[in-house]
PQR file with spaces between the fields and no chain letter, atoms N, CA, C, O and H, PARSE charges and radii, in Angstrom:
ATOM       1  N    UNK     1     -10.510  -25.701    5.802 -0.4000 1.5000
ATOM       2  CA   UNK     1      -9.797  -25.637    4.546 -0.0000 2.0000
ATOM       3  C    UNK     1      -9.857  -24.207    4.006  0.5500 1.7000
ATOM       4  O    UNK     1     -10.886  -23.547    3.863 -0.5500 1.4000
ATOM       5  N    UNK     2      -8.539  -23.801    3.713 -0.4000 1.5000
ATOM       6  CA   UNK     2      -8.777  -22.411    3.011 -0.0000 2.0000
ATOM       7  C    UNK     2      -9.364  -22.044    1.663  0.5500 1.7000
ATOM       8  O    UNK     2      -9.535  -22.826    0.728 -0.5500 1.4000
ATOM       9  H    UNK     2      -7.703  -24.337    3.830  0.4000 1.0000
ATOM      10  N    UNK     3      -9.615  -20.903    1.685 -0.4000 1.5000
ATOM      11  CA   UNK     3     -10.667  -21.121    0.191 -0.0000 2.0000
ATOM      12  C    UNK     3      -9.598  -19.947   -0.845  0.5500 1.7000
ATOM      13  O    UNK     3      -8.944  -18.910   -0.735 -0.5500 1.4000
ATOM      14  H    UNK     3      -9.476  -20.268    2.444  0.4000 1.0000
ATOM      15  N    UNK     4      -9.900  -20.733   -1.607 -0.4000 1.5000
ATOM      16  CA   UNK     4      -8.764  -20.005   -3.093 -0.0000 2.0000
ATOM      17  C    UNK     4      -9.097  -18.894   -3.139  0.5500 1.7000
ATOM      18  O    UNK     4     -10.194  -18.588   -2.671 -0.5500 1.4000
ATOM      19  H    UNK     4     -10.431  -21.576   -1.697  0.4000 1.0000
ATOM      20  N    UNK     5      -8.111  -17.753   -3.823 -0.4000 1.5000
ATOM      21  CA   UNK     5      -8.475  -16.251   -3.725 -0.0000 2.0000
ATOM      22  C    UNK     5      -9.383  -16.690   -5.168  0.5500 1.7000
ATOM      23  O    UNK     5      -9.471  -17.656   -5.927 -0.5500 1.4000
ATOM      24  H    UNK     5      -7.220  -18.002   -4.203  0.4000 1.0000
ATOM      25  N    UNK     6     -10.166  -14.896   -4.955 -0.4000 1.5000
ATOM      26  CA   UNK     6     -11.199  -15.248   -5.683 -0.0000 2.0000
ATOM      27  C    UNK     6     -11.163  -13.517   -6.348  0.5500 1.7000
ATOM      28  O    UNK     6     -10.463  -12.645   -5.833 -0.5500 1.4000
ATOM      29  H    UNK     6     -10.095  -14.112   -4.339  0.4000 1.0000
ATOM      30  N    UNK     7     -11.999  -13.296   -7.481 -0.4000 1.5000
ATOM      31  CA   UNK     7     -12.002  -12.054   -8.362 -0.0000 2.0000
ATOM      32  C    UNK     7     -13.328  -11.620   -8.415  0.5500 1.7000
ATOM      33  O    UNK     7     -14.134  -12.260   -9.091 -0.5500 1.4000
ATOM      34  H    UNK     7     -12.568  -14.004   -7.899  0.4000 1.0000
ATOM      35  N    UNK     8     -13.665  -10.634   -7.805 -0.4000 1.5000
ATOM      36  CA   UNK     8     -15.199  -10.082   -7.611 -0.0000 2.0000
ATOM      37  C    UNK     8     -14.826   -8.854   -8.616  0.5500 1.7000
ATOM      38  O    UNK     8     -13.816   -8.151   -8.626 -0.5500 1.4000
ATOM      39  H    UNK     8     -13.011  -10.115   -7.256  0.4000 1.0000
ATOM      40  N    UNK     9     -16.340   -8.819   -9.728 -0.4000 1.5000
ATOM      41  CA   UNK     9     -16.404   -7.687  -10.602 -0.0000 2.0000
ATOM      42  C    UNK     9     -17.848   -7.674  -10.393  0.5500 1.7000
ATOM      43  O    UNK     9     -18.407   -8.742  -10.141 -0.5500 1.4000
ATOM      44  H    UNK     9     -17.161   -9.390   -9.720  0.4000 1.0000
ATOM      45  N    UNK    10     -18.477   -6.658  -10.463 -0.4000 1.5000
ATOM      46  CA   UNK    10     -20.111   -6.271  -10.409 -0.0000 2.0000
ATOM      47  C    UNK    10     -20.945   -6.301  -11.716  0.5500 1.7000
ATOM      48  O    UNK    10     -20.522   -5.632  -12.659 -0.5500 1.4000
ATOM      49  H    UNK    10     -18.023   -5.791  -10.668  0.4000 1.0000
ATOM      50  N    UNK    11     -21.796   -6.831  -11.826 -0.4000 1.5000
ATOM      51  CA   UNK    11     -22.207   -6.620  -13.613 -0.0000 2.0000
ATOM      52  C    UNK    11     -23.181   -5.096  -13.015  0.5500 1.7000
ATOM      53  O    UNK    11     -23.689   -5.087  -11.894 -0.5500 1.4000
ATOM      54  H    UNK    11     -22.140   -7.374  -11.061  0.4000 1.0000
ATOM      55  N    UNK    12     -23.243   -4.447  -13.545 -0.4000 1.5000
ATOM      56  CA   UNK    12     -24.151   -3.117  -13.934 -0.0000 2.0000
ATOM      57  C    UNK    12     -23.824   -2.010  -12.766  0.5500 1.7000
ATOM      58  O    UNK    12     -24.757   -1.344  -12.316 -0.5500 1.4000
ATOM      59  H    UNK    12     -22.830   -4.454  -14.456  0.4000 1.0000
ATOM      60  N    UNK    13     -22.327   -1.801  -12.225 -0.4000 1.5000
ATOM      61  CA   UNK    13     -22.402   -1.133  -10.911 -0.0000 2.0000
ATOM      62  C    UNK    13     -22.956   -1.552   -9.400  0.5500 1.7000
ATOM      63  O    UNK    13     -23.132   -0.687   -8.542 -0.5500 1.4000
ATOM      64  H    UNK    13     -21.569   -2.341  -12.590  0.4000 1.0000
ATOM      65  N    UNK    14     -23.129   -2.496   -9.237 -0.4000 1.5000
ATOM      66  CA   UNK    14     -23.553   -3.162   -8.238 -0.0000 2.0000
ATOM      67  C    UNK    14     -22.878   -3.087   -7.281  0.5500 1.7000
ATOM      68  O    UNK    14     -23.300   -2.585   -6.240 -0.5500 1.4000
ATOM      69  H    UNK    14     -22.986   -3.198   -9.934  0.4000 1.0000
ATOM      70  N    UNK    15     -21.467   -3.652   -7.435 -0.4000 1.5000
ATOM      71  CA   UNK    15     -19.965   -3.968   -6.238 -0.0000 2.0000
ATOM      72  C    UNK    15     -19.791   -2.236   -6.125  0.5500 1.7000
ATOM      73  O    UNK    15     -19.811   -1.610   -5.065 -0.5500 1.4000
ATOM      74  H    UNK    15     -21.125   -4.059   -8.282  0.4000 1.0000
ATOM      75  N    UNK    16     -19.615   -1.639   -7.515 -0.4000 1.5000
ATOM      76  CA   UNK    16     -19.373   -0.700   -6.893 -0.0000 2.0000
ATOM      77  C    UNK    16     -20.597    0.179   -6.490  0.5500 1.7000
ATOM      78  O    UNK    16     -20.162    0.553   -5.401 -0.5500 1.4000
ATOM      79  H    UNK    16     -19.598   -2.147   -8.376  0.4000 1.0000
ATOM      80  N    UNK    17     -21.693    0.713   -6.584 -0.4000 1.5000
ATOM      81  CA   UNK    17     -22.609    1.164   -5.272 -0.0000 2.0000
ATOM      82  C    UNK    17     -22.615    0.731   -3.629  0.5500 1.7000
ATOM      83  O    UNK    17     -22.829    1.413   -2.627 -0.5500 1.4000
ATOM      84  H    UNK    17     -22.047    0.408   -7.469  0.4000 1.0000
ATOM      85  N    UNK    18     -22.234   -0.927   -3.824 -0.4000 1.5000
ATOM      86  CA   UNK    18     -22.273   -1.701   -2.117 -0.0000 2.0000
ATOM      87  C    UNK    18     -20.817   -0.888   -1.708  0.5500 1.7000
ATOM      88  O    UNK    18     -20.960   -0.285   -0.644 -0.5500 1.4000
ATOM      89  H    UNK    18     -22.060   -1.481   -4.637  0.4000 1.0000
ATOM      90  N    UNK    19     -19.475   -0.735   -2.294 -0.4000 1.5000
ATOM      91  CA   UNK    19     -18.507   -0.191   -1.650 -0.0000 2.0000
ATOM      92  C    UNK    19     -18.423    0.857   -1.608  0.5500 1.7000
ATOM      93  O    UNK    19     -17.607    1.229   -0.765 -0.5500 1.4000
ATOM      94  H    UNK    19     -19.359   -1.225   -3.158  0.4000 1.0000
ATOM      95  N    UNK    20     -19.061    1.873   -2.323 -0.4000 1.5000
ATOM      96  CA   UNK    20     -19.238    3.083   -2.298 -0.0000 2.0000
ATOM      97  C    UNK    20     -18.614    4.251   -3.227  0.5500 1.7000
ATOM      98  O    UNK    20     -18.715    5.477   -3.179 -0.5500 1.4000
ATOM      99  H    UNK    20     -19.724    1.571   -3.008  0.4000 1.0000
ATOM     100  N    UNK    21     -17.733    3.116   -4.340 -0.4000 1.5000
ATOM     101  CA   UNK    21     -16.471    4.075   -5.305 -0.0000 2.0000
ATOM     102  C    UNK    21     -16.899    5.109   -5.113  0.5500 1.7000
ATOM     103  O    UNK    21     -17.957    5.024   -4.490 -0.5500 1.4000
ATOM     104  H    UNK    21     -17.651    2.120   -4.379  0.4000 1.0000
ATOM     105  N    UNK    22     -16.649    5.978   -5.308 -0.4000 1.5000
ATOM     106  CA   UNK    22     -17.034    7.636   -5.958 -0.0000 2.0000
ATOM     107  C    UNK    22     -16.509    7.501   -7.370  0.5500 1.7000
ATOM     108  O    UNK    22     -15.556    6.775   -7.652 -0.5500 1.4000
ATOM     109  H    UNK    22     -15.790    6.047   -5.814  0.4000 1.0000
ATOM     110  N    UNK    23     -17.233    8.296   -8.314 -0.4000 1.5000
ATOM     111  CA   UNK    23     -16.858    8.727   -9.750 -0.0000 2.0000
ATOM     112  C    UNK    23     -16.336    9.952   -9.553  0.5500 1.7000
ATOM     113  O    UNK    23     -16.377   10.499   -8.451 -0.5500 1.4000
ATOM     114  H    UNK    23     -18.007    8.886   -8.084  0.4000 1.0000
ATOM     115  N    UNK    24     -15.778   10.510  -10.649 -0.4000 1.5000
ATOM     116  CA   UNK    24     -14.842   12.216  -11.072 -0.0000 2.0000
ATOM     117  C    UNK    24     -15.571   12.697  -11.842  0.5500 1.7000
ATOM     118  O    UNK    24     -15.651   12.359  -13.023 -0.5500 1.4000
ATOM     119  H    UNK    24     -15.744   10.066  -11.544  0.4000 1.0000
ATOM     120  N    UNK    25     -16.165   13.490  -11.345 -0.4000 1.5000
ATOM     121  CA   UNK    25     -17.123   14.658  -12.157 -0.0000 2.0000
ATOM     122  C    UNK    25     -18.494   13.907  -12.476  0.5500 1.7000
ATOM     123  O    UNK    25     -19.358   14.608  -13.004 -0.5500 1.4000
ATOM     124  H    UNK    25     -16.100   13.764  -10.386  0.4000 1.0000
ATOM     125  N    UNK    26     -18.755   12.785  -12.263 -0.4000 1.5000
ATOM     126  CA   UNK    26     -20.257   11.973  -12.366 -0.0000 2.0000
ATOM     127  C    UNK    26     -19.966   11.970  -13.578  0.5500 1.7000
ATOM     128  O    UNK    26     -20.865   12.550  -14.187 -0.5500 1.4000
ATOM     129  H    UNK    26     -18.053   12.216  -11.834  0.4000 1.0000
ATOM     130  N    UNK    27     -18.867   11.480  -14.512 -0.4000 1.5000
ATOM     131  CA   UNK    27     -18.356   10.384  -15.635 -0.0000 2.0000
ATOM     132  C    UNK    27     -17.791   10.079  -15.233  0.5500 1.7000
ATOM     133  O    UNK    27     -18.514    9.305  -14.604 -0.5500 1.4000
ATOM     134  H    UNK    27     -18.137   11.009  -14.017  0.4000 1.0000
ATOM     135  N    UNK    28     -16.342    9.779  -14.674 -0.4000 1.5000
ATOM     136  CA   UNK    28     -15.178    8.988  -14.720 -0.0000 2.0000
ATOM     137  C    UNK    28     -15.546    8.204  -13.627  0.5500 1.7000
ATOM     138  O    UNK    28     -15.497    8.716  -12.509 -0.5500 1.4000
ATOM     139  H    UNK    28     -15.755   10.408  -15.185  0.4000 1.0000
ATOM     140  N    UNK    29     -16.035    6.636  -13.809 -0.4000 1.5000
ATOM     141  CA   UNK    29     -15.694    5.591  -12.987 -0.0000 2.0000
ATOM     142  C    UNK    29     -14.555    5.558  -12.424  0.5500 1.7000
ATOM     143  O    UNK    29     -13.447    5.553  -12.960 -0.5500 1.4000
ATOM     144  H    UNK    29     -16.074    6.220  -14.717  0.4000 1.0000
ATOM     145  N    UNK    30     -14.956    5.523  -10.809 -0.4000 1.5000
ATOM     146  CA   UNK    30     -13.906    5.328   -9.979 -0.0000 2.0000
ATOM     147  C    UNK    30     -12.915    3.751  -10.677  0.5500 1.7000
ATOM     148  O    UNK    30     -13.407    3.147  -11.630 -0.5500 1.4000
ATOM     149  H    UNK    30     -15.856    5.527  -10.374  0.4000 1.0000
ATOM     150  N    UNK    31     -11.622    3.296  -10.088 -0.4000 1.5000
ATOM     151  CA   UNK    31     -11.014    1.735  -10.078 -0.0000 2.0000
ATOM     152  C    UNK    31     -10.087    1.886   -8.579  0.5500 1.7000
ATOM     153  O    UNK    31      -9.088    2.479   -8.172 -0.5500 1.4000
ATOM     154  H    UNK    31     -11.222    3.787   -9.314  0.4000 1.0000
ATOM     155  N    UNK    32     -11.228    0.850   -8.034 -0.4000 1.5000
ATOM     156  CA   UNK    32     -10.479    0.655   -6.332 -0.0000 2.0000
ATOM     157  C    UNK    32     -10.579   -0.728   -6.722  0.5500 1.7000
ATOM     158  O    UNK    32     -11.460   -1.322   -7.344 -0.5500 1.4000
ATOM     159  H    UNK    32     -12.040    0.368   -8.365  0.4000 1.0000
ATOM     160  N    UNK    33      -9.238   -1.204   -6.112 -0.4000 1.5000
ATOM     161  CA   UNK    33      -9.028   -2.327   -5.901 -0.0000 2.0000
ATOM     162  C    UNK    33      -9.093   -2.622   -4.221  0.5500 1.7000
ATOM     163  O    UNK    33      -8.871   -1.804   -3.329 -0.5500 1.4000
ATOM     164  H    UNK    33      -8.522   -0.721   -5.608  0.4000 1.0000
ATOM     165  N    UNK    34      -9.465   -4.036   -4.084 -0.4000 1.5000
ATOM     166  CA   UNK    34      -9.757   -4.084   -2.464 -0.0000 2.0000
ATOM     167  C    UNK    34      -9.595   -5.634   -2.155  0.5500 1.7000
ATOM     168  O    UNK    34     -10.397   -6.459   -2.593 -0.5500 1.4000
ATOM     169  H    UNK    34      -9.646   -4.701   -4.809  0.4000 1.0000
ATOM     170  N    UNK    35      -8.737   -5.897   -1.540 -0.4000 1.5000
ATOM     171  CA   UNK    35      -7.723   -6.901   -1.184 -0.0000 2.0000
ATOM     172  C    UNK    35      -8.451   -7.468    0.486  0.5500 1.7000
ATOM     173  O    UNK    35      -8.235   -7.063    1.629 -0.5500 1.4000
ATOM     174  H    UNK    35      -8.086   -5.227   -1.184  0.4000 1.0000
ATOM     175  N    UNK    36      -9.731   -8.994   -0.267 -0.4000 1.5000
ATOM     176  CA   UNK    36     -10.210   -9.258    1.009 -0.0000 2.0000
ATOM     177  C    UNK    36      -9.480  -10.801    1.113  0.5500 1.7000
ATOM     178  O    UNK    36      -9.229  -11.584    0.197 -0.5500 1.4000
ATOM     179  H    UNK    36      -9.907   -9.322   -1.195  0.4000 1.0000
ATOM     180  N    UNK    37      -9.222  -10.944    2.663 -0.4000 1.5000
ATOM     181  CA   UNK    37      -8.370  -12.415    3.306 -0.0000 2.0000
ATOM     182  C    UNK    37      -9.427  -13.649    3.234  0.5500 1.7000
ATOM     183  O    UNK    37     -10.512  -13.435    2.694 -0.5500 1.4000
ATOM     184  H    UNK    37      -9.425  -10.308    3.408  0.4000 1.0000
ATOM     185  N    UNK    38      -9.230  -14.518    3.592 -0.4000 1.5000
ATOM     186  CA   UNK    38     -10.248  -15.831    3.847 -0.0000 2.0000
ATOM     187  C    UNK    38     -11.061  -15.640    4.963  0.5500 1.7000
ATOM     188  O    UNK    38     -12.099  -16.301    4.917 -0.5500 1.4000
ATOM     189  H    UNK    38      -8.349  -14.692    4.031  0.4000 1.0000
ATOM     190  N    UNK    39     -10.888  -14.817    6.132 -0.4000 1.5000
ATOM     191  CA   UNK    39     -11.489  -14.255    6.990 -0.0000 2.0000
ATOM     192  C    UNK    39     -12.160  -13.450    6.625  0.5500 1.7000
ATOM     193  O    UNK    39     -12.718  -13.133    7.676 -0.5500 1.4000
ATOM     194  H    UNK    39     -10.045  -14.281    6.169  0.4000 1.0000
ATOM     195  N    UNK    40     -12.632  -12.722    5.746 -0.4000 1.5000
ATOM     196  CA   UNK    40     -13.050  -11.442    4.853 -0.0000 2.0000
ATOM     197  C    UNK    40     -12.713  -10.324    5.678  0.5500 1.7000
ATOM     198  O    UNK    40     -13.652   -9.643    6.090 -0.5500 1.4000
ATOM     199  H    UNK    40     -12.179  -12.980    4.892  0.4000 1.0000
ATOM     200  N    UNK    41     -11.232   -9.926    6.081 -0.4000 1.5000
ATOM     201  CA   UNK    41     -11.297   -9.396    6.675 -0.0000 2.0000
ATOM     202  C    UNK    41     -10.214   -8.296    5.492  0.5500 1.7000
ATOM     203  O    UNK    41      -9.363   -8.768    4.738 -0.5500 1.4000
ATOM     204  H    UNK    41     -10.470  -10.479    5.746  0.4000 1.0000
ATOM     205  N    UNK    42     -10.515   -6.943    5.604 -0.4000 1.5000
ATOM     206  CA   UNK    42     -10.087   -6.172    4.712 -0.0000 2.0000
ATOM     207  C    UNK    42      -8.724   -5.972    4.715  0.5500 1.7000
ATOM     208  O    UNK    42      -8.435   -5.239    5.661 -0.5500 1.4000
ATOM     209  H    UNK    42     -11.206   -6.560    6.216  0.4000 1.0000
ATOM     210  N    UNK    43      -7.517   -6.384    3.913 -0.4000 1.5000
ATOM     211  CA   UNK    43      -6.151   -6.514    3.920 -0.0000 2.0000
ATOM     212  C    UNK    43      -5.701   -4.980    3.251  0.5500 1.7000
ATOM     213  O    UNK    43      -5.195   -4.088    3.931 -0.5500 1.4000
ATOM     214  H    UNK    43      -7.752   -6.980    3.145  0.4000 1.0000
ATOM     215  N    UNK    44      -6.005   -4.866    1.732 -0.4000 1.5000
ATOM     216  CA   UNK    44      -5.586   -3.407    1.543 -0.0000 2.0000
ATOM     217  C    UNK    44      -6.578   -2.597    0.335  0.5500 1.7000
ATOM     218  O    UNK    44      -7.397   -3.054   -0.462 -0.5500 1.4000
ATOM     219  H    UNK    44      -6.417   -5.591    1.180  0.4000 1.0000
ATOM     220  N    UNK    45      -6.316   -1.831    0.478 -0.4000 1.5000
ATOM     221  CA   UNK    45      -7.767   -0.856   -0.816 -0.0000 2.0000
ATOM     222  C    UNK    45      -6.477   -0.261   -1.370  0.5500 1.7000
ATOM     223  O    UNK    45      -5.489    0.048   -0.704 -0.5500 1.4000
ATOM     224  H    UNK    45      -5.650   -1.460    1.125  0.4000 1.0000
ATOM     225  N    UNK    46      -6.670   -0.119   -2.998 -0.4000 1.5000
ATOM     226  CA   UNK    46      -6.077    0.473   -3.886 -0.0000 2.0000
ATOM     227  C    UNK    46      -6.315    1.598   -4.593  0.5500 1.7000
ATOM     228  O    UNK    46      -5.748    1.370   -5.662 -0.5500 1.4000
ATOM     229  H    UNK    46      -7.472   -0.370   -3.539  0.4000 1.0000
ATOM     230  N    UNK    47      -6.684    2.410   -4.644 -0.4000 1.5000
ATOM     231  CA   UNK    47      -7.366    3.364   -5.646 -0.0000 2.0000
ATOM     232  C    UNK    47      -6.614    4.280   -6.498  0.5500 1.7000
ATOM     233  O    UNK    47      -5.791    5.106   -6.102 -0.5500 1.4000
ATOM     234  H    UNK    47      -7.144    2.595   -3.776  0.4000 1.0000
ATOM     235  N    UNK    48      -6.941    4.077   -7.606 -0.4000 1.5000
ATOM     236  CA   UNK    48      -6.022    5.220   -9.022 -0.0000 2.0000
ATOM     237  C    UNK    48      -6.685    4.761  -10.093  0.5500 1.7000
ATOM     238  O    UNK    48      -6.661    3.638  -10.597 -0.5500 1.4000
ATOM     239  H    UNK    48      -7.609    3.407   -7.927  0.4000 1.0000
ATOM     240  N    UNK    49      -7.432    5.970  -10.475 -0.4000 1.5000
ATOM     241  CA   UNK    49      -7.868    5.797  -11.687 -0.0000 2.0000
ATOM     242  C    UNK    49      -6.792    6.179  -13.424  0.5500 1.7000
ATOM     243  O    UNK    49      -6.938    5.662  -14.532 -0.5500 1.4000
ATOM     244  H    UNK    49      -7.452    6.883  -10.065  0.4000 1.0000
ATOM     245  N    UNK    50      -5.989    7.041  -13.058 -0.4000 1.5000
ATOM     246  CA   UNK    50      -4.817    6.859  -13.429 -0.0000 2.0000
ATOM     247  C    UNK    50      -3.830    6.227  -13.452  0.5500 1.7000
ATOM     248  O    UNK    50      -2.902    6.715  -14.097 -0.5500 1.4000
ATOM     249  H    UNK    50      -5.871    7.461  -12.158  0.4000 1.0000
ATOM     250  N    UNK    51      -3.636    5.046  -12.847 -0.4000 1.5000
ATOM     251  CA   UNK    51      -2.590    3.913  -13.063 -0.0000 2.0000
ATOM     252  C    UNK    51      -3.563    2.575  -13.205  0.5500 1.7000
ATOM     253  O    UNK    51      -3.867    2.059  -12.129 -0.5500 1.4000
ATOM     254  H    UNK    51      -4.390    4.649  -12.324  0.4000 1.0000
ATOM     255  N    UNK    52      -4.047    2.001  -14.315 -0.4000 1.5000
ATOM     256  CA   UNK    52      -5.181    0.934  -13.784 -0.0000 2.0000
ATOM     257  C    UNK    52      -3.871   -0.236  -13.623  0.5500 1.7000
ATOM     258  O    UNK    52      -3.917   -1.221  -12.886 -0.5500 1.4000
ATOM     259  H    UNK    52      -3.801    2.419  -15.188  0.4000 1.0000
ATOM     260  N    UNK    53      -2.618    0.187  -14.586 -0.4000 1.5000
ATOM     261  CA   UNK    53      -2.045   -1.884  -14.501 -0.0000 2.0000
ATOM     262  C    UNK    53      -0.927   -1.829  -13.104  0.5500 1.7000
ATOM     263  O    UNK    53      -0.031   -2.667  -13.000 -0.5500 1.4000
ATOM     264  H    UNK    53      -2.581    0.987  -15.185  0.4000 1.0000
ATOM     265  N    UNK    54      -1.198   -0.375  -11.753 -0.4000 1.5000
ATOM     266  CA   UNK    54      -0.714   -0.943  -11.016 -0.0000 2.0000
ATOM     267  C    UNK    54      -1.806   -1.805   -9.855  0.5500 1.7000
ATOM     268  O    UNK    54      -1.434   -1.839   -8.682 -0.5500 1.4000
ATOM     269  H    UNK    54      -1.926    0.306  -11.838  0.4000 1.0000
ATOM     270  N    UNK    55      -2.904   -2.363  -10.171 -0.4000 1.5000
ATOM     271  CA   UNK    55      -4.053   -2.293   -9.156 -0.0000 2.0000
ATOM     272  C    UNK    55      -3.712   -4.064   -9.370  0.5500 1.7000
ATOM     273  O    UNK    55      -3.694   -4.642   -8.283 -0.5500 1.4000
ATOM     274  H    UNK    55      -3.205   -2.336  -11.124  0.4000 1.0000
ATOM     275  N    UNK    56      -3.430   -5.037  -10.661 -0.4000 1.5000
ATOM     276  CA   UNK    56      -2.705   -6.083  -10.225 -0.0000 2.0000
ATOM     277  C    UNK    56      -1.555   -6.507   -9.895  0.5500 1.7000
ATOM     278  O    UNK    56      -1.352   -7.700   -9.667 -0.5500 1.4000
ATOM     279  H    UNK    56      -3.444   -4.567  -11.544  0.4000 1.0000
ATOM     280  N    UNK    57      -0.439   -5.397   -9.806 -0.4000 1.5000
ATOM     281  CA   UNK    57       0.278   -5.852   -8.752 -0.0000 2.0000
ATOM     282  C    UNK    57       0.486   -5.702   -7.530  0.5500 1.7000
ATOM     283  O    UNK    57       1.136   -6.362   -6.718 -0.5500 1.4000
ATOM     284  H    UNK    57      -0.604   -4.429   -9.991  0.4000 1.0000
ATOM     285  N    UNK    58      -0.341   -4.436   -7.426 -0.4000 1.5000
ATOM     286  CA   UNK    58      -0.423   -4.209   -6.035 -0.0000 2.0000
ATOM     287  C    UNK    58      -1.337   -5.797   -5.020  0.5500 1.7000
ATOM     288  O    UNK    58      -1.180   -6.418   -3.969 -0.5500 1.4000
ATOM     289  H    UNK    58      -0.868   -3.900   -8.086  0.4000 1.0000
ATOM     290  N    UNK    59      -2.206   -5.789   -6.136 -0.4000 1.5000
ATOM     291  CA   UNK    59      -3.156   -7.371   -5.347 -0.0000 2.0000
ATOM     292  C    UNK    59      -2.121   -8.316   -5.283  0.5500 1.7000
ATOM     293  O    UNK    59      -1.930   -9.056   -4.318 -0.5500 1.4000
ATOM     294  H    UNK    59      -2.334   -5.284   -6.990  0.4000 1.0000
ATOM     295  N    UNK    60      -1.500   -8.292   -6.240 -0.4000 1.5000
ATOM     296  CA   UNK    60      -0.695   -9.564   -5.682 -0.0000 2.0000
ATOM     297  C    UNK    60       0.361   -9.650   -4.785  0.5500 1.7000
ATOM     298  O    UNK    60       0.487  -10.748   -4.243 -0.5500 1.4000
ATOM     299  H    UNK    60      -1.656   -7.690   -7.024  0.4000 1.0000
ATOM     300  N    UNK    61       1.342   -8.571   -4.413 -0.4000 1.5000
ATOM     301  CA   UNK    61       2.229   -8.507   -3.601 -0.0000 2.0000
ATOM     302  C    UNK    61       1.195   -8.723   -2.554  0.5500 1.7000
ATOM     303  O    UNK    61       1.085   -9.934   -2.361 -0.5500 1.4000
ATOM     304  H    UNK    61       1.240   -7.679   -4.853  0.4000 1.0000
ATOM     305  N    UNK    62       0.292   -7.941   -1.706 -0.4000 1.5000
ATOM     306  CA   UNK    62      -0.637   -8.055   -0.897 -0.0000 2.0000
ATOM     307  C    UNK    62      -0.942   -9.394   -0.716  0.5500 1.7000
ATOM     308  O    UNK    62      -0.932   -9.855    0.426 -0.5500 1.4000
ATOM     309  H    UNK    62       0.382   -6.958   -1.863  0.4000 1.0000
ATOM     310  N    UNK    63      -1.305  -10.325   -1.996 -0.4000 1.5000
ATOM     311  CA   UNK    63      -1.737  -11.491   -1.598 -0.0000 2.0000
ATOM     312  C    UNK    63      -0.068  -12.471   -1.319  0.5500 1.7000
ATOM     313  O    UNK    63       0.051  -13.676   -1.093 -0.5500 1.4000
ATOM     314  H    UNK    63      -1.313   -9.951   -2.924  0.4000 1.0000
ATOM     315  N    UNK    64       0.355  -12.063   -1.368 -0.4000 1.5000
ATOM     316  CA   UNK    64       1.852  -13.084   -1.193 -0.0000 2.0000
ATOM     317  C    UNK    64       2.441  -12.542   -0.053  0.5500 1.7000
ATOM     318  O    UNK    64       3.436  -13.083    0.429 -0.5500 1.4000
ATOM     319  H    UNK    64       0.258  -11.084   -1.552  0.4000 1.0000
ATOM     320  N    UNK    65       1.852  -11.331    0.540 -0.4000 1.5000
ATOM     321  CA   UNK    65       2.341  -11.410    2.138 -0.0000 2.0000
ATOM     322  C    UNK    65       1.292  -11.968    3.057  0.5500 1.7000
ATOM     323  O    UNK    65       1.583  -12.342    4.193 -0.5500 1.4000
ATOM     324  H    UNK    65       1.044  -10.891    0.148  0.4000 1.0000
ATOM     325  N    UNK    66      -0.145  -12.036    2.483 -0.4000 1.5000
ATOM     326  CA   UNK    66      -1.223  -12.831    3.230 -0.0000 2.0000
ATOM     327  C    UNK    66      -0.791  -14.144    3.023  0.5500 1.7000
ATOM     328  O    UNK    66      -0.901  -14.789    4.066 -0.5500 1.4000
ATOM     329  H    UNK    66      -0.381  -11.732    1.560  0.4000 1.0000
ATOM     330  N    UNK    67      -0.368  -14.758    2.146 -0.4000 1.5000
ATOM     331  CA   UNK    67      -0.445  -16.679    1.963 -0.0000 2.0000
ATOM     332  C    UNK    67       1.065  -16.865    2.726  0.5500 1.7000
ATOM     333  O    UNK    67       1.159  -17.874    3.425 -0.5500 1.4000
ATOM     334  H    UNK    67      -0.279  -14.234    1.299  0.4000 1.0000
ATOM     335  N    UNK    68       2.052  -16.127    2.663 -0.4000 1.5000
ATOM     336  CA   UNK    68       3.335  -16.243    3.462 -0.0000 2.0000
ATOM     337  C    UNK    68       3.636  -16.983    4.831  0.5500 1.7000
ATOM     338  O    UNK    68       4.768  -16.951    5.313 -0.5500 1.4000
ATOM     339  H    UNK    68       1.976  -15.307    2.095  0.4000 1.0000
């Protein structure tokens, strides 16, 4: 049975230390978005810290050519 997409956020930097973001200048938090399948197999990485409201649509087109 396939398992529903799901929304991973890190409480205290966590997700991001395990993936490795980089910050800008050691203030500006990196925003990568990262688009994993039911296989956990890595579909697409997003990164712009300057565009944050394209990082949900980019997930979702991504996810509507994975469920297709």
């Amino acid at each position: 049975m396939a398992r529903a997409p799901r929304l991973l956020r890190g409480k205290g930097g966590k997700v991001r230390k395990d993936y490795g973001v980089p910050s800008r200048f050691g203030l500006l938090l990196g925003r990568v978005t990262y688009v994993i399948d039911n296989e956990d197999l890595l579909r697409h990485i997003f990164n712009s810290q300057m565009h944050p409201e394209r990082h949900g649509r980019k997930a979702l087109t991504i996810l509507k050519t994975i469920n297709d």
